[in-house]
N, C-alpha and C positions, 0 to 999 in steps of 0.2 A: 674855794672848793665847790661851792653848791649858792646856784643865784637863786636870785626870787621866788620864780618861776618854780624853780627845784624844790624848795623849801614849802612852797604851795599845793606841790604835786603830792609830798611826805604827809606833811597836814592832813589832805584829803583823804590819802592811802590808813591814813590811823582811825581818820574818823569812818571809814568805811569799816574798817578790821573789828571796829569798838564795837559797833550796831549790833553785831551780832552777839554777843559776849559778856562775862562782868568784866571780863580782865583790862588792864590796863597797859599799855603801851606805850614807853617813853625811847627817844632816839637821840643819839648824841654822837658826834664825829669829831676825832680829834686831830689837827692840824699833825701833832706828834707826843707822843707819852712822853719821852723824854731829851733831853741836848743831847745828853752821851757826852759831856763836855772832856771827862778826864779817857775816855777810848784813845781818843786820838795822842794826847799825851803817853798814854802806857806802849800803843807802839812804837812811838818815838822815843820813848825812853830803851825797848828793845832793840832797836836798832840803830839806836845811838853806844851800847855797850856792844855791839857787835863790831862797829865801824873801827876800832882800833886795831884788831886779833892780824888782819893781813900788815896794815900799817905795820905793825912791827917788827913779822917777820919777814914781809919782804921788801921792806925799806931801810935806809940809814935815817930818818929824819928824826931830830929831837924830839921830845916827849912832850917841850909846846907846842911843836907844830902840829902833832898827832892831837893834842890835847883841844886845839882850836878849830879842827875838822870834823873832831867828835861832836862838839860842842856845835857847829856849823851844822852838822846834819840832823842833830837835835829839833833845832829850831826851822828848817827849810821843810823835816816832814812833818813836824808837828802841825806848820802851816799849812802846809799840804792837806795831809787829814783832817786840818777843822774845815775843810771846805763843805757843805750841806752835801753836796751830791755825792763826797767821798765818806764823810763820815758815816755815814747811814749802813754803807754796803761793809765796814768793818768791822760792825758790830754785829757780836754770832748774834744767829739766830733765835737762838735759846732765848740770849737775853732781851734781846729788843720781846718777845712776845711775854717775857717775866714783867718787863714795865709797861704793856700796853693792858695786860692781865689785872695789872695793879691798879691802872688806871682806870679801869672798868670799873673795878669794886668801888672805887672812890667814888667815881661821879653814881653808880646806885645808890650810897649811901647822901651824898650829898644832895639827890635830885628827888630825894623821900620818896623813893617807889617802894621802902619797907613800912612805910605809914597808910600804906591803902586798908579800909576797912578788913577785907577775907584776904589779904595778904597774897592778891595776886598782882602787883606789878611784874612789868617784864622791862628791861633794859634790852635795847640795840645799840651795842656801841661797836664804832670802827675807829682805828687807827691810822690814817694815811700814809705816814711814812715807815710805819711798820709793816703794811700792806695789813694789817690783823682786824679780826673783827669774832665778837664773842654775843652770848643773849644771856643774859644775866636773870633769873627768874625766882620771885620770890618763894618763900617755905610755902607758902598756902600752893601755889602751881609746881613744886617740887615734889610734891606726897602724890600728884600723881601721874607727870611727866617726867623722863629722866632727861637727861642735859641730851643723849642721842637723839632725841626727836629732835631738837633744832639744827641738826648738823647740815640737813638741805637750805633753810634759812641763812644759816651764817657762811655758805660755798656759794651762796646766790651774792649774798653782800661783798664777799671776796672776790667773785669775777667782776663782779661793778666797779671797784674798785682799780683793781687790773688793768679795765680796759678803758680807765677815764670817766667814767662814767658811775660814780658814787652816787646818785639820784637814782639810777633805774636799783642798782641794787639794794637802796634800801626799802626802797616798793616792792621789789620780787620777795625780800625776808618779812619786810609788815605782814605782806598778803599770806606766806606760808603760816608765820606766828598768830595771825588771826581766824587761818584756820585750825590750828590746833585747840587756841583758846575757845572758842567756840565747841568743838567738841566735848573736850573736859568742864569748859565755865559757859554754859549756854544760858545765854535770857529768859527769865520766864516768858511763855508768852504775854502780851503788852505791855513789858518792860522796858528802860530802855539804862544803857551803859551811865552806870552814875557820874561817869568822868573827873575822875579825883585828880589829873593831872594832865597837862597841857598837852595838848594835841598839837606837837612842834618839831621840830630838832634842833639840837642846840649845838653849836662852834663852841670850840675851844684850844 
């Protein structure tokens, strides 16, 4: 999803963001929150109990033969739907952003952006095959930022994403979120960002 070069350019775009700020800024992309392994199964099991209803009534055929077609269609869309490209589009939307949501929380927690000193880390996480992307921000930057201020930040990461292009968008959201930070968490003058956490992005 994102080469050297990409990864390079993120880097830079944080350390830039930081310079000016106490806050901290970590970024994370995820290949996809989750399989969806059992979706594809449930609508194959719908439409495996539907496939008898005409069989019945408008055929004479025994109840094996009905029974082995049901069974037949089970398994031809189940394989069907496990395919990546089709499994993705079958899952409502709700849910696919309820586990990319979730995924977010986890890698904050797990990437200890709640262990910064003044408790400003800030999470960028996207989703690729959920198209989704969230700014996850800690209680120190929550008392005096609401979650709406990042909404141009995370529609900047969302068209990047869109359009191929997940490296420019999470430079357009660093560069917004570093503007904010900045205004709420400004450096003293000749200070500089303590850097409690890697100036990276990180796959997964």
């Amino acid at each position: 999803m994102i080469s050297d070069d990409d990864r390079q350019r993120i880097a830079d775009a944080i350390r830039k963001a930081e310079s000016s700020t106490s806050g901290e800024i970590f970024c994370v992309i995820a290949h996809a929150s989750s399989n969806y392994r059992l979706v594809p199964i449930a609508w194959s099991a719908l439409i495996a109990l539907l496939v008898p209803l005409p069989l019945i009534y408008l055929t004479l055929w025994p109840a094996a033969a009905i029974y082995i077609i049901q069974l037949l269609a089970f398994v031809l869309v189940a394989i069907g739907l496990s395919q990546p490209q089709m499994r993705f589009r079958i899952v409502p939307r709700r849910a696919k952003h309820d586990r990319a949501h979730t995924a977010a929380m986890r890698q904050f927690w797990a990437q200890r952006l709640h262990l910064t000193k003044e408790r400003t880390g800030v999470l960028i996480f996207a989703s690729e095959a959920e198209r989704y992307a969230e700014i996850v921000a800690d209680a120190g930057i929550n008392e005096k930022v609401t979650p709406e201020v990042w909404d141009r930040a995370v529609k900047a990461l969302v068209a990047g994403m869109k359009a191929a292009r997940a490296a420019d968008g999470f430079v357009a959201a660093i560069e917004q979120c570093g503007a904010v930070l900045a205004e709420h968490f400004p450096l003293p003058p000749g200070a500089v960002n303590p850097d409690e956490l890697l100036d990276k992005l990180v796959e997964i």
